[in-house]
Kinemage of the C-alpha trace (Angstrom):
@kinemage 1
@onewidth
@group {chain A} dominant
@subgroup {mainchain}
@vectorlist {calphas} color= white
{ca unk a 1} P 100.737 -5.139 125.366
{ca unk a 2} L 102.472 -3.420 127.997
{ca unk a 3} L 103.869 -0.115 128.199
{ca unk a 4} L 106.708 0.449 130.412
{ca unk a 5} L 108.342 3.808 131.104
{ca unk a 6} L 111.838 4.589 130.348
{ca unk a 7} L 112.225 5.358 134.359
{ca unk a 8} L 110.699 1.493 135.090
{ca unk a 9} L 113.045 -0.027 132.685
{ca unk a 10} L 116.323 1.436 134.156
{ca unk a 11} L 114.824 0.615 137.736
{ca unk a 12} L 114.378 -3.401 136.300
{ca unk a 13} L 118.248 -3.157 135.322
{ca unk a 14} L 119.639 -1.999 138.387
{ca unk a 15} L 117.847 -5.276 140.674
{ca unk a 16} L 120.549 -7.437 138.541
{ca unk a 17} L 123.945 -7.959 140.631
{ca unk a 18} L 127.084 -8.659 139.151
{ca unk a 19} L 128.770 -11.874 138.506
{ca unk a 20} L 130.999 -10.691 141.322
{ca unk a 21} L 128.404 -10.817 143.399
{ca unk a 22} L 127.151 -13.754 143.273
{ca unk a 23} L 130.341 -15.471 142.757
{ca unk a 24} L 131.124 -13.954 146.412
{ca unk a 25} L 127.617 -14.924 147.446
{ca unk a 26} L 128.452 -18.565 146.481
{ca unk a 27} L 131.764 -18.848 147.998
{ca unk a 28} L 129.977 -17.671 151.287
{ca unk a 29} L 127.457 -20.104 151.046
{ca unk a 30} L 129.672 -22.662 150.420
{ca unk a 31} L 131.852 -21.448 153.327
{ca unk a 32} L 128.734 -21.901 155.846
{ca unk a 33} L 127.845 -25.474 154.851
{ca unk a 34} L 131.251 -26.472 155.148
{ca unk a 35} L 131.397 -25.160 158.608
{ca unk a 36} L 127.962 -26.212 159.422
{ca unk a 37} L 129.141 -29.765 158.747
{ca unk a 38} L 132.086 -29.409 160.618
{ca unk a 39} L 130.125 -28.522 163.727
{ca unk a 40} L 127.214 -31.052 163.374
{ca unk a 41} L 130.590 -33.318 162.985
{ca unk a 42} L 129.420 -34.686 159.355
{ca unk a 43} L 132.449 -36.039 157.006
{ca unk a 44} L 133.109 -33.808 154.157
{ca unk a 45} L 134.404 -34.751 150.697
{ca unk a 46} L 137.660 -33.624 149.745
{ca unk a 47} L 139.657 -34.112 146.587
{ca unk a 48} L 143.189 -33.233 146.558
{ca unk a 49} L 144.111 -31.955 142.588
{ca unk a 50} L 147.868 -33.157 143.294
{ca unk a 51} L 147.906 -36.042 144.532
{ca unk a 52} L 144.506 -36.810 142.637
{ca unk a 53} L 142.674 -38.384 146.095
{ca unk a 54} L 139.710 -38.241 146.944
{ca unk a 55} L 139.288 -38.203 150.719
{ca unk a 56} L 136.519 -38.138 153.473
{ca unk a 57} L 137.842 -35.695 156.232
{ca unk a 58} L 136.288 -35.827 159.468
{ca unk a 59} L 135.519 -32.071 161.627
{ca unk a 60} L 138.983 -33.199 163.881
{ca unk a 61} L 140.504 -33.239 160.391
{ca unk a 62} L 141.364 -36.873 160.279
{ca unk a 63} L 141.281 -37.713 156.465
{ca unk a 64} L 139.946 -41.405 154.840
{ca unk a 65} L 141.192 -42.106 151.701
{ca unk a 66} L 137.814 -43.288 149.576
{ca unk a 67} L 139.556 -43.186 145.858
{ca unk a 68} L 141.713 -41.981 143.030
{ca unk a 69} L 140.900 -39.939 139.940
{ca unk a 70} L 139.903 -42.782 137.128
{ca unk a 71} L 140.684 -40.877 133.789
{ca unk a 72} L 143.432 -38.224 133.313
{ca unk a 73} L 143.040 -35.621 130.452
{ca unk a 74} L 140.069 -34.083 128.394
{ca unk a 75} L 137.562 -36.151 126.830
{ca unk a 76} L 138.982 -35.404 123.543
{ca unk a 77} L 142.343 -36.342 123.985
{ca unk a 78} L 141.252 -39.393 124.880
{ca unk a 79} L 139.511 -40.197 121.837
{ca unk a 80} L 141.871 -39.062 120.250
{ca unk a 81} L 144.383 -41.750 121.320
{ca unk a 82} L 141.396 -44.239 120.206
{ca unk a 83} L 141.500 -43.457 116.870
């Protein structure tokens, strides 16, 4: 069985980070592959929540429509109209 100190257990807590954090991490990672695409000139996917598109847009931002959104509404409204 192991016996930690009091002093190792609150040094364990403090190596967590916040959901903050790593919310902000992910954004920032997401942020570099998006521009790492852009420079290696790689089509990204893009959906549009308006207009309900979904595009491919190209690094000199020329945008290829590829499809639409196929089901509108939750999953259980949808049954819902089923039954």
């Amino acid at each position: 069985m192991y016996n930690y100190s009091r002093k190792e257990n609150d040094m364990k807590r403090e190596e967590y980070i916040s959901d903050d954090a790593v919310v902000k991490r992910a954004n920032a990672a997401v942020k570099i592959e998006l521009e790492k695409k852009k420079a290696l000139d790689i089509p990204i996917v893009v959906y549009d929540r308006q207009t309900q598109t979904i595009y491919h847009e190209s690094s000199d931002g020329t945008r290829v429509e590829i499809g639409t959104r196929m089901r509108k509404g939750r999953y259980s409204e949808r049954i819902a109209k089923k039954a």
